[in-house]
mmCIF file as Biopython writes it, N, C-alpha, C and O atoms, coordinates in Angstrom:
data_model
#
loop_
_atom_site.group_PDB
_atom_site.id
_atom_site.type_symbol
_atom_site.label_atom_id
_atom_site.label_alt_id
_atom_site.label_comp_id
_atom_site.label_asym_id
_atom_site.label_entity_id
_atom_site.label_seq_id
_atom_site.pdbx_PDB_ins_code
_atom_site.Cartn_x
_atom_site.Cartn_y
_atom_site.Cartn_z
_atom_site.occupancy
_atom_site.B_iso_or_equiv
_atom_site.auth_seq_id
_atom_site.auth_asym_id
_atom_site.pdbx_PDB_model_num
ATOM 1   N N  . UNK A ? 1  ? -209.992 5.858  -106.325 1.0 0.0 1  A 1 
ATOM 2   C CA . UNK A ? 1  ? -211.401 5.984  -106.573 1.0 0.0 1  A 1 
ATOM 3   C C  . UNK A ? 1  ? -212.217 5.604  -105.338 1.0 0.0 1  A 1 
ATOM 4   O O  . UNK A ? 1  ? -213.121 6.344  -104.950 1.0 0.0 1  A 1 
ATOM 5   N N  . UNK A ? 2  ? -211.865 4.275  -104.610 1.0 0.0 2  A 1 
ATOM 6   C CA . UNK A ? 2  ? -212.924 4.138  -103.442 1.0 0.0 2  A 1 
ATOM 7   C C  . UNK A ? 2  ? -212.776 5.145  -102.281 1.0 0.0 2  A 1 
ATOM 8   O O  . UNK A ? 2  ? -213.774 5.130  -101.560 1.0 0.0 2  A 1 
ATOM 9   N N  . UNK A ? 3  ? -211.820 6.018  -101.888 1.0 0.0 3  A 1 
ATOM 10  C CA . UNK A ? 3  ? -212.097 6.917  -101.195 1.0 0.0 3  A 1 
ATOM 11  C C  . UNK A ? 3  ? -212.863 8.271  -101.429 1.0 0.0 3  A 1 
ATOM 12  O O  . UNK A ? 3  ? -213.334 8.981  -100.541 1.0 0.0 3  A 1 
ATOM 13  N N  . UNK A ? 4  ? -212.908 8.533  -102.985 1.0 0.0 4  A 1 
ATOM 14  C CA . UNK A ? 4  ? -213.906 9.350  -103.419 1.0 0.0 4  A 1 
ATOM 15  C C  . UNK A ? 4  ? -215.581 8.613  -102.962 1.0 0.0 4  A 1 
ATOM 16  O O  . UNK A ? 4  ? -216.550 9.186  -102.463 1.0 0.0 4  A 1 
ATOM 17  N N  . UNK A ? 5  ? -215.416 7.176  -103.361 1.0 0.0 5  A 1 
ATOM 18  C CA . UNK A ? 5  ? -216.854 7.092  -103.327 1.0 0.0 5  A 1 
ATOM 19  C C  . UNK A ? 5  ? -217.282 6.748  -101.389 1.0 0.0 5  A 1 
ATOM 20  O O  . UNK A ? 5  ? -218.373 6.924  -100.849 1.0 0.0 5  A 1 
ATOM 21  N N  . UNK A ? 6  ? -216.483 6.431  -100.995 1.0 0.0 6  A 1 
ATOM 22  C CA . UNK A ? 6  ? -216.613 6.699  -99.614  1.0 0.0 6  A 1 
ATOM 23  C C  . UNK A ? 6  ? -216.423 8.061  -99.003  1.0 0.0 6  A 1 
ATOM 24  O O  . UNK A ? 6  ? -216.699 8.107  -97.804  1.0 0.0 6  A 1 
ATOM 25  N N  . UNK A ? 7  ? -216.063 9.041  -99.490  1.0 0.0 7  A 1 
ATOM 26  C CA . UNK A ? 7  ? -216.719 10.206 -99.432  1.0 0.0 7  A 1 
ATOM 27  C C  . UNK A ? 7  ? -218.349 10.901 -99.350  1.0 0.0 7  A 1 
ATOM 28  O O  . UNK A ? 7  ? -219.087 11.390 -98.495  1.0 0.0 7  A 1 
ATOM 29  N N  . UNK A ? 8  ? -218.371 10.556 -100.995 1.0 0.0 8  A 1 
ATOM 30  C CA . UNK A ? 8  ? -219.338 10.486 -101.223 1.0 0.0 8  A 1 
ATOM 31  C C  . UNK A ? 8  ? -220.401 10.014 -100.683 1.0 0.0 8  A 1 
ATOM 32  O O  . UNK A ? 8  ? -221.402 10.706 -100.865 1.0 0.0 8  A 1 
ATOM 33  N N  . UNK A ? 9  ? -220.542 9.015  -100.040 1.0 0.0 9  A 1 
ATOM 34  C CA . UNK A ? 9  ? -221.666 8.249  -99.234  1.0 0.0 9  A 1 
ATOM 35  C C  . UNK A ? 9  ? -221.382 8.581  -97.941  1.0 0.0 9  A 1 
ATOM 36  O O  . UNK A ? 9  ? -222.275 8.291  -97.144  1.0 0.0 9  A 1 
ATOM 37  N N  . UNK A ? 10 ? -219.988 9.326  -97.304  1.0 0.0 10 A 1 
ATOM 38  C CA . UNK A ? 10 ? -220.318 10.077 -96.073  1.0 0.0 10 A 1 
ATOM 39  C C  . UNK A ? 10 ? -220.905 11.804 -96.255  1.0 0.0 10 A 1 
ATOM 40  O O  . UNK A ? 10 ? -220.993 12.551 -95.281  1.0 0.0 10 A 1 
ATOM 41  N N  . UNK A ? 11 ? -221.149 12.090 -97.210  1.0 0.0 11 A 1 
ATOM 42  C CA . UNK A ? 11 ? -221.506 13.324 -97.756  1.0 0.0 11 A 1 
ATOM 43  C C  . UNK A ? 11 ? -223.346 13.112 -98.075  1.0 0.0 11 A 1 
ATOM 44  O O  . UNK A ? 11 ? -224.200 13.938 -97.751  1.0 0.0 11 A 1 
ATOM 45  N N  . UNK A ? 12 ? -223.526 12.178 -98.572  1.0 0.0 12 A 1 
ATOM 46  C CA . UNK A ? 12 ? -225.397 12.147 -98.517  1.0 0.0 12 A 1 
ATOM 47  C C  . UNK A ? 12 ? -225.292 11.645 -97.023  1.0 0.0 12 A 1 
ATOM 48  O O  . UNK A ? 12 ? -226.269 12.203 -96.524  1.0 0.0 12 A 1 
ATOM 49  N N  . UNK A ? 13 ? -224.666 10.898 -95.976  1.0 0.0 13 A 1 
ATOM 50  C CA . UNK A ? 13 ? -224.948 10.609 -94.887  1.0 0.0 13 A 1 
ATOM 51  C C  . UNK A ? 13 ? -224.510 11.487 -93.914  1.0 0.0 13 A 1 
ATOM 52  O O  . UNK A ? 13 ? -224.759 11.072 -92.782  1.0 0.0 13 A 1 
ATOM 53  N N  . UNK A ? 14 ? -223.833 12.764 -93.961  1.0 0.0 14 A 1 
ATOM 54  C CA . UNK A ? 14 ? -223.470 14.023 -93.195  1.0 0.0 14 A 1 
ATOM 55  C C  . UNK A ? 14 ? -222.552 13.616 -92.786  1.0 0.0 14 A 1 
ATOM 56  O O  . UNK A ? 14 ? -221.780 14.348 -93.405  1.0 0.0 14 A 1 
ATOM 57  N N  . UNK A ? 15 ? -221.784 12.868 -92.077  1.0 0.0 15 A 1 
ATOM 58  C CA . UNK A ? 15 ? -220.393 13.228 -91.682  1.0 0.0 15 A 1 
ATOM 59  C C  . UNK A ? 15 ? -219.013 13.103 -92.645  1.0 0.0 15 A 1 
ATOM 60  O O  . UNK A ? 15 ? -218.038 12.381 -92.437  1.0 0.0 15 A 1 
ATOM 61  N N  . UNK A ? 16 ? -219.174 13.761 -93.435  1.0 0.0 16 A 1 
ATOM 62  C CA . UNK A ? 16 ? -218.117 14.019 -94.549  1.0 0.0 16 A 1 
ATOM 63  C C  . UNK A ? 16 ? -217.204 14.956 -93.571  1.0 0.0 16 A 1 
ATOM 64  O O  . UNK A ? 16 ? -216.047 14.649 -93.281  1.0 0.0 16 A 1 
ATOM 65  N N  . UNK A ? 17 ? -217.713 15.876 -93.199  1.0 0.0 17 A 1 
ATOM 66  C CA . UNK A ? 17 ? -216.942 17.030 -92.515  1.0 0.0 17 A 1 
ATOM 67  C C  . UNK A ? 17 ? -215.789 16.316 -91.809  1.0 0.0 17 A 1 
ATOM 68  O O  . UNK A ? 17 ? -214.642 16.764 -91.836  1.0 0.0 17 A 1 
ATOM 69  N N  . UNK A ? 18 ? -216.131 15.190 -91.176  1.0 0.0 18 A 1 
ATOM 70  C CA . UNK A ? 18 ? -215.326 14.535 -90.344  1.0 0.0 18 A 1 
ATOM 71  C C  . UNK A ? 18 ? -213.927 13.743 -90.921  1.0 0.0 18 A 1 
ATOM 72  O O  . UNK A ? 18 ? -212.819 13.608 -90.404  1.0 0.0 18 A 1 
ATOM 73  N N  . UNK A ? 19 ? -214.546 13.227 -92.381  1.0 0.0 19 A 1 
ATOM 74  C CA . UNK A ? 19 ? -213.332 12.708 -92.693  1.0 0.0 19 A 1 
ATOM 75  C C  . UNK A ? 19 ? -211.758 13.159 -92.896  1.0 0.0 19 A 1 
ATOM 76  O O  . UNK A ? 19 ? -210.820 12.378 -92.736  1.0 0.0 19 A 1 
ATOM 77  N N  . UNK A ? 20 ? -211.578 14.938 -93.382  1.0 0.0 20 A 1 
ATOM 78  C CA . UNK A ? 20 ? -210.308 15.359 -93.101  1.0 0.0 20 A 1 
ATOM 79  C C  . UNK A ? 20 ? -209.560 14.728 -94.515  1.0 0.0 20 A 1 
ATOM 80  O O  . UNK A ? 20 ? -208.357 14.596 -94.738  1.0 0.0 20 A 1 
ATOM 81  N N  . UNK A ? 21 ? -211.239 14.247 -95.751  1.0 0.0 21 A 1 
ATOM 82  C CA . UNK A ? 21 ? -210.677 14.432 -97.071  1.0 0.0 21 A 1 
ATOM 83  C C  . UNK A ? 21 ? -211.409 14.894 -97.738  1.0 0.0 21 A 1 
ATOM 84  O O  . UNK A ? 21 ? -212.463 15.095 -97.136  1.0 0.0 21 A 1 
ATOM 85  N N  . UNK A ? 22 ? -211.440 15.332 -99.174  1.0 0.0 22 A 1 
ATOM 86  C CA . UNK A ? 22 ? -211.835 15.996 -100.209 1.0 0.0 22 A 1 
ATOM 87  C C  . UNK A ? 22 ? -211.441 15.320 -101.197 1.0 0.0 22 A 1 
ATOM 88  O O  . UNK A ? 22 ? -210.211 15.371 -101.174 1.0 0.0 22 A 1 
ATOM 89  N N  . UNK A ? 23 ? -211.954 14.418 -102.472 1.0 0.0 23 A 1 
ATOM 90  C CA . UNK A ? 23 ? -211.795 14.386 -103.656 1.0 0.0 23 A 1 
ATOM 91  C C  . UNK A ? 23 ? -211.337 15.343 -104.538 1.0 0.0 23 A 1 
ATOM 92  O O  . UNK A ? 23 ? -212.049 16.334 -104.373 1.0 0.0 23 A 1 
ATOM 93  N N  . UNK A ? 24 ? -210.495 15.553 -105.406 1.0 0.0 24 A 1 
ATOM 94  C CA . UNK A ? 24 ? -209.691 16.333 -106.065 1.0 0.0 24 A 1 
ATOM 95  C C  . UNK A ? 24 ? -209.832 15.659 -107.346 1.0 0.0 24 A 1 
ATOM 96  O O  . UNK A ? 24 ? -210.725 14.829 -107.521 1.0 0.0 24 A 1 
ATOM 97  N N  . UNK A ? 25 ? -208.934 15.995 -108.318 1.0 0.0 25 A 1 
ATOM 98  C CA . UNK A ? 25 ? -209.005 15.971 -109.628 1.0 0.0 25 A 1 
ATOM 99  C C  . UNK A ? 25 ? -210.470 15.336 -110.096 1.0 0.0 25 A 1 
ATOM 100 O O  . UNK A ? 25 ? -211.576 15.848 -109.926 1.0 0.0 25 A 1 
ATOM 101 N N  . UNK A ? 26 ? -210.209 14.295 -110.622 1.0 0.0 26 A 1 
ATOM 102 C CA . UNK A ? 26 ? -211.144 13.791 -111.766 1.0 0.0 26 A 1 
ATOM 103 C C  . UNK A ? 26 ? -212.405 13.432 -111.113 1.0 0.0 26 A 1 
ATOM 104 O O  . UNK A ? 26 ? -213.498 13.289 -111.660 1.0 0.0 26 A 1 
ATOM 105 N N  . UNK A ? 27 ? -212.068 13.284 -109.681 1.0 0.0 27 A 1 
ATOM 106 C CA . UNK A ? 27 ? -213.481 12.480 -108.486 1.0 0.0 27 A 1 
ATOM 107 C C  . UNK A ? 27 ? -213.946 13.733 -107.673 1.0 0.0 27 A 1 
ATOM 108 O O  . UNK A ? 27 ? -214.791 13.596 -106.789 1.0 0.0 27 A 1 
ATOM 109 N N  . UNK A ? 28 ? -213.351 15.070 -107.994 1.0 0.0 28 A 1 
ATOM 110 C CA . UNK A ? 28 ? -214.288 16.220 -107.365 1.0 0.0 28 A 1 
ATOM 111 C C  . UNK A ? 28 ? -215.547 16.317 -107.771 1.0 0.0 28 A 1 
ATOM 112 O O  . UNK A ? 28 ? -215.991 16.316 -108.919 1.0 0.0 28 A 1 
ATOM 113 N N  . UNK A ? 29 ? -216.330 16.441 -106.304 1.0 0.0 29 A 1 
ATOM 114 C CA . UNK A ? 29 ? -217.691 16.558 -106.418 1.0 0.0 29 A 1 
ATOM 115 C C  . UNK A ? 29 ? -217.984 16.901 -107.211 1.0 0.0 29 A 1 
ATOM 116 O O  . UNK A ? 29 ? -218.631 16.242 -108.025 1.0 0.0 29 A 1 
ATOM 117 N N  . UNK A ? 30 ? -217.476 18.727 -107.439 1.0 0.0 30 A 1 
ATOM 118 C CA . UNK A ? 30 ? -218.599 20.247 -108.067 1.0 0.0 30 A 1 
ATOM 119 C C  . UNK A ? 30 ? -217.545 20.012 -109.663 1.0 0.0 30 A 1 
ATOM 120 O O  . UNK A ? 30 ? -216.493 19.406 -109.870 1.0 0.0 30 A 1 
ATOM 121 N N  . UNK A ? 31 ? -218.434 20.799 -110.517 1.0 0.0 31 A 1 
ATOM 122 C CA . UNK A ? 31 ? -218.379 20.993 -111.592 1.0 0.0 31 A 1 
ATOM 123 C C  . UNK A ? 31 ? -216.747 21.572 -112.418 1.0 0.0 31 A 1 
ATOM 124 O O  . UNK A ? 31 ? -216.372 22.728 -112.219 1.0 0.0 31 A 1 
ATOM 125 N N  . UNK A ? 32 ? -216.229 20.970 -112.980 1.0 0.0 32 A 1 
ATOM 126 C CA . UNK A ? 32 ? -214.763 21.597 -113.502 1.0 0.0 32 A 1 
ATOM 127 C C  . UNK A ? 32 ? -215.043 22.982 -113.857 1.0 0.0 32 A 1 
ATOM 128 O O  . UNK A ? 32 ? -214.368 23.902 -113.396 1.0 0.0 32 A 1 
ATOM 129 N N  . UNK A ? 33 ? -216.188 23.195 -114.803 1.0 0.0 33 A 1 
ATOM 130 C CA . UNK A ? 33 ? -216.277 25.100 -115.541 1.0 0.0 33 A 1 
ATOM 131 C C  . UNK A ? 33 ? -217.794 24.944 -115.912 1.0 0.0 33 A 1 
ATOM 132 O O  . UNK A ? 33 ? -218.496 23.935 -115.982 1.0 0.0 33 A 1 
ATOM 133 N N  . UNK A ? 34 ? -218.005 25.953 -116.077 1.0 0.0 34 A 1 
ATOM 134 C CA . UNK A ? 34 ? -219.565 26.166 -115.809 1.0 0.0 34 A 1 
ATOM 135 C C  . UNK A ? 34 ? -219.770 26.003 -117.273 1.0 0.0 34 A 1 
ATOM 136 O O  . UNK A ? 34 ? -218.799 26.370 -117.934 1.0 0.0 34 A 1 
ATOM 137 N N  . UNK A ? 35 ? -221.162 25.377 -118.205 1.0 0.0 35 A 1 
ATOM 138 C CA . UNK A ? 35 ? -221.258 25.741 -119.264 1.0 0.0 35 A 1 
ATOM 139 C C  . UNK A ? 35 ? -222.021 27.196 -119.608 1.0 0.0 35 A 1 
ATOM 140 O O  . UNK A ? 35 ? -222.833 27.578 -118.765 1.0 0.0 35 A 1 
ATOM 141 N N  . UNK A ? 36 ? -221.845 27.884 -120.589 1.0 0.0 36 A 1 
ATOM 142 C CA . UNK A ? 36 ? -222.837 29.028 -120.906 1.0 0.0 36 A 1 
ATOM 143 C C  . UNK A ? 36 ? -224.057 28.761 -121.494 1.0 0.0 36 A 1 
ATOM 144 O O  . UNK A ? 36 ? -224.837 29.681 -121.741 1.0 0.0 36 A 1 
#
């Protein structure tokens, strides 16, 4: 979990790009399925 949220706070602070991670399963950013 704390590397999601240290993601996260390099992602509102822009250098996310840099870190060379991505949150996956349950701590991905974007949305699992869209609702209708």
């Amino acid at each position: 979990m704390w590397p999601a949220v240290v993601w996260l706070l390099a992602d509102l602070l822009g250098p996310a790009d840099a870190l060379r991670y991505r949150p996956r399963g349950v701590h991905r950013p974007e949305p699992a399925t869209s609702v209708p």
